[in-house]
C-alpha positions in Angstrom: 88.3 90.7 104.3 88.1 93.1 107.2 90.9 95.0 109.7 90.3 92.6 112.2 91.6 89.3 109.9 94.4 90.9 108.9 95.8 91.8 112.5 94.7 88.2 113.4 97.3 87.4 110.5 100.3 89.2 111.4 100.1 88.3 114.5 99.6 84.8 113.6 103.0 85.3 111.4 104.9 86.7 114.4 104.6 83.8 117.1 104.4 80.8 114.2 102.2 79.3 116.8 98.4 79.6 117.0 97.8 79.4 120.7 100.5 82.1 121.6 98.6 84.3 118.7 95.5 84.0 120.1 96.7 84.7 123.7 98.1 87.7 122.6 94.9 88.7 120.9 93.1 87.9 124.2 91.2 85.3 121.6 90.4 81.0 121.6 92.5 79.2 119.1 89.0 78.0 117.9 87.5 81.4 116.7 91.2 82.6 115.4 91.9 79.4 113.5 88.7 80.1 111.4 89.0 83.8 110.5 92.7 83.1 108.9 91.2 80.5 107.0 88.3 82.4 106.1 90.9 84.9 104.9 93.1 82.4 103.1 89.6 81.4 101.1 88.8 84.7 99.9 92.5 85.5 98.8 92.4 82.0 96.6 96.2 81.6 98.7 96.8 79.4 101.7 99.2 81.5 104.1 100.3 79.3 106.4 102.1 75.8 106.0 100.6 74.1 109.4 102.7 70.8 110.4 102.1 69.1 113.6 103.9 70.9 115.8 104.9 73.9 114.1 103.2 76.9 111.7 105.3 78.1 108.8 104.6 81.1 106.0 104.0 79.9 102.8 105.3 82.0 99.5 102.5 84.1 99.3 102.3 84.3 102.9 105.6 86.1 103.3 104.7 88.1 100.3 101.5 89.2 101.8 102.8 90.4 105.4 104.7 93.4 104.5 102.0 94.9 102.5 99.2 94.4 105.5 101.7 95.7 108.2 101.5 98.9 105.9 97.7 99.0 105.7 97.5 98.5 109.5 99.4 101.1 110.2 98.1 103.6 107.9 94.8 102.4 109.5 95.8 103.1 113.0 97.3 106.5 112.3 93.9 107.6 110.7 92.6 109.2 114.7 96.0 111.1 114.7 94.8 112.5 111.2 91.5 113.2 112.1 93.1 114.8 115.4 95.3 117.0 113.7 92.7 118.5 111.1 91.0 121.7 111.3 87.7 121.7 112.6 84.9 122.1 110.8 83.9 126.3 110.4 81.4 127.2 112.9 77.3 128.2 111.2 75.3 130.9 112.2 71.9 130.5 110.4 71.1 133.9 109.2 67.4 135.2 108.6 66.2 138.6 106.7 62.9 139.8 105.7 62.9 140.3 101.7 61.0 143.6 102.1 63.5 145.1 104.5 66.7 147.6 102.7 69.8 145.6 101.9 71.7 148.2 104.3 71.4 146.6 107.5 71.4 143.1 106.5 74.8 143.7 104.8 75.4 145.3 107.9 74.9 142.3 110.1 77.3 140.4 107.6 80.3 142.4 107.4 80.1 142.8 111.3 80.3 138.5 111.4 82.9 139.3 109.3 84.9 141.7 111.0 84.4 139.8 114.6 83.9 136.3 114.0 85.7 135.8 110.7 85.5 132.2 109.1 81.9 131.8 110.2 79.5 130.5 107.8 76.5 132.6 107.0 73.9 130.9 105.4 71.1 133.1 104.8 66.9 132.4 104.8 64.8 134.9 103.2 61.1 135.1 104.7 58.6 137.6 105.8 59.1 138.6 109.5 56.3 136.5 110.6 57.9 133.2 109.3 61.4 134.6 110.5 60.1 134.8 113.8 58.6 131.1 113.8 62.1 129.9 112.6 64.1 131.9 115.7 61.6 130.4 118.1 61.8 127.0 116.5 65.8 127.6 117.1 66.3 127.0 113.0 67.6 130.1 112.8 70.2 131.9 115.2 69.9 135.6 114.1 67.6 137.9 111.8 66.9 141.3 110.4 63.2 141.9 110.7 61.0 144.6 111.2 60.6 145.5 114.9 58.8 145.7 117.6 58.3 141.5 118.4 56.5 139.8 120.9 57.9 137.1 122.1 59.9 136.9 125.0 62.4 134.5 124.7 63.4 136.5 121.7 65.7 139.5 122.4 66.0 142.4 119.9 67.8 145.3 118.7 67.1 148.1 116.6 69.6 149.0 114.0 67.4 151.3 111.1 64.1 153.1 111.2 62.4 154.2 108.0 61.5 157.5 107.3 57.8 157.5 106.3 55.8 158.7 103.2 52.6 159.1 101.0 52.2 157.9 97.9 49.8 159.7 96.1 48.8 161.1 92.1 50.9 163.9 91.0 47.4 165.8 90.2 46.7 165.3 93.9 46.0 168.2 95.9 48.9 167.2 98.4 51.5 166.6 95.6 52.8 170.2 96.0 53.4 170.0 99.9 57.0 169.5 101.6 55.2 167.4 104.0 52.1 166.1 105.5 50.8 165.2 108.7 47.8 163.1 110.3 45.7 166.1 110.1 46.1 166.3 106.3 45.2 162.7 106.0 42.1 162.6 108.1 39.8 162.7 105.4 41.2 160.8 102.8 40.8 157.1 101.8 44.7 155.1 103.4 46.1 152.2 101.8 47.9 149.4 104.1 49.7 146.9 102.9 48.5 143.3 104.1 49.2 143.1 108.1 50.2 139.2 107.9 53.5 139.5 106.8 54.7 140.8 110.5 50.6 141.7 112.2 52.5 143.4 115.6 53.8 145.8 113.3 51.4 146.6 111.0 48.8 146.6 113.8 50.5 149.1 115.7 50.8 151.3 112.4 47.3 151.1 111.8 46.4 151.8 115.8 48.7 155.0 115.2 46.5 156.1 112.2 43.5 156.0 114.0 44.6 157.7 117.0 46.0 160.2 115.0 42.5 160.6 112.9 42.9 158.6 109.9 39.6 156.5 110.0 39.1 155.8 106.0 41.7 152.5 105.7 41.6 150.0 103.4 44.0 146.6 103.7 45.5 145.3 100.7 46.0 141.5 99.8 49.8 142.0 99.3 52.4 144.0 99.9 53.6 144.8 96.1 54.7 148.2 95.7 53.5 148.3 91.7 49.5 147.0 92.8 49.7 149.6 95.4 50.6 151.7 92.9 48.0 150.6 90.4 45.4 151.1 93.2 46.3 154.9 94.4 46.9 155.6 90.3 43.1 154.4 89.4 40.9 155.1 93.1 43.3 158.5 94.1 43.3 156.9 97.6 47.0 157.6 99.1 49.3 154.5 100.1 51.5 154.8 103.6 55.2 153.9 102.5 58.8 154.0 103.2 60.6 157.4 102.0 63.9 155.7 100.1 65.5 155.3 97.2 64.2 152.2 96.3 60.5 152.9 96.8 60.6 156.6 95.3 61.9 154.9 92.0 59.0 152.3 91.9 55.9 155.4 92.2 58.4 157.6 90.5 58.1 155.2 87.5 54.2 155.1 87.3 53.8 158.3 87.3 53.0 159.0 91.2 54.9 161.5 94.2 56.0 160.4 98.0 55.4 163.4 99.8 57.7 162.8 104.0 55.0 162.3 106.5 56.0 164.6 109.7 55.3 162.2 112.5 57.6 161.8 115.4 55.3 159.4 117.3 55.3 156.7 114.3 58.1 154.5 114.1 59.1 152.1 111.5 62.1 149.8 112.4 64.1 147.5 111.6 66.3 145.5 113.8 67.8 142.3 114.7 66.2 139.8 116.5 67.6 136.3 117.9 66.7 133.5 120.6 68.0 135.3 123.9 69.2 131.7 125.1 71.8 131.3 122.4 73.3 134.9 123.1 73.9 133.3 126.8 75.9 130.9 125.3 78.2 132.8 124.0 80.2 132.5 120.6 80.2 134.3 117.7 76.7 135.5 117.8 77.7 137.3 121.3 80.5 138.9 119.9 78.5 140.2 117.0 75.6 141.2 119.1 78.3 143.3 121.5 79.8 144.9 118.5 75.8 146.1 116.8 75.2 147.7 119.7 78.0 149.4 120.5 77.9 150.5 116.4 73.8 151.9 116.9 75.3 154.2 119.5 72.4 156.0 120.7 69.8 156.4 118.0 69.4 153.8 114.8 70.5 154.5 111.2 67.9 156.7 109.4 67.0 154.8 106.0 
């Protein structure tokens, strides 16, 4: 049984006469004759009393009309439903690096929220360098990664920059400074965390190093803060870091001291980044973009 029998059937019922049905349904009597009496077989009920000249309903025929005028015209009102629904809430695919601070990733979040409320934010965690293939495959629309990026038909904002740090022994003959700089570091064995997890950046870090004197650096397989740890506790090499919270808790725990490294020419940041075609399109990513930059003001948020 399908929608298209039972229309044949009512309208069948209405003229009591097959050749003014199927005129009406723009139909031969032929093709119209056999899909009411494919119809009367399935039901098990014949629907129509057909006498020489004239088409009559039988019992069940009458019975069966008013019920199928119903499902017709709940079917036919279904495009009016559909019309009148909601439509569905737009997506922005979020990204965010795993190794970046919570802080600006919420921040990018409650800004949607504030600007382009109702939006659904689903959110991919990767390093950077897998972010960044995601934005340019245009799988993801927006994400918080450490800056700078190279690739142009990415655009890019910085919202954070780190403050930077040493880890080092407490026993070490830095550990009582308020600071460091380059100088202090020249002679001393550096530990990096592995470049591949955003190489622009952690090139350009380790470029900075060795313009500034630090020669002696060693790159580690991974970038987990308790190894590094483990490796500056047992060789008393020093480990380049972030100065937070989050970080001074880890070394604080095993025993080791960030001492600030005083560097104004090293920068650590961390920003948005997204496809610069999609901005030009408009939408809630626009809007959000609009409002991050008019919220960074002149200089980024010091983590």
């Amino acid at each position: 049984m399908d929608i298209q029998q039972l229309r044949y059937f009512v309208v069948v019922a209405e003229e009591l006469h097959f050749g003014r049905a199927a005129e009406r349904l723009h139909v031969t009597s032929s093709p119209l004759s056999r899909r009411i009496r494919e119809l009367e077989k399935e039901l098990g009920h014949d629907l129509f009393d057909r006498g020489y000249h004239q088409v009559e309903l039988t019992p069940f025929g009458r019975t069966f009309l008013d019920p199928v005028r119903d499902v017709l015209t709940r079917f036919d009102a279904l495009p009016e439903l559909a019309a009148g629904a909601a439509p569905p809430p737009a997506v922005v695919r979020v990204g965010a690096t795993p190794l970046a601070s919570t802080q600006v990733l919420d921040l990018v979040l409650e800004t949607f929220a504030e600007v382009s409320p109702g939006i659904e934010l689903p959110v991919t965690l990767e390093p950077s360098a897998g972010l960044l293939s995601l934005l340019s495959a245009r799988k993801l629309d927006i994400a918080v990664v450490h800056l700078p990026v190279d690739a142009g038909e990415l655009g890019s904002l910085a919202l954070a920059e780190y403050r930077m740090a040493v880890a080092m022994r407490a026993d070490d003959p830095l550990a009582g400074l308020d600071r460091v700089t380059l100088a202090d570091l020249a002679d001393r064995q550096m530990l990096l965390t592995s470049h591949k997890v955003h190489p622009l950046v952690m090139n350009g870090v380790r470029d900075h190093l060795r313009a500034g004197g630090v020669t002696r650096m060693r790159e580690l397989p991974h970038n987990d803060a308790v190894q590094v740890a483990a490796h500056v506790t047992h060789s008393r090499a020093l480990a380049l870091t972030t100065f937070s919270t989050i970080s001074g808790r880890i070394f604080g725990e095993l025993g080791l001291v960030l001492v600030p490294l005083h560097d104004p020419g090293l920068h650590f940041r961390l920003g948005v980044v997204w496809p610069v075609s999609a901005e030009a399109r408009g939408g809630p990513l626009r809007k959000v973009l609009d409002a991050l930059r008019e919220r960074r003001g002149d200089a980024p948020i010091v983590l």
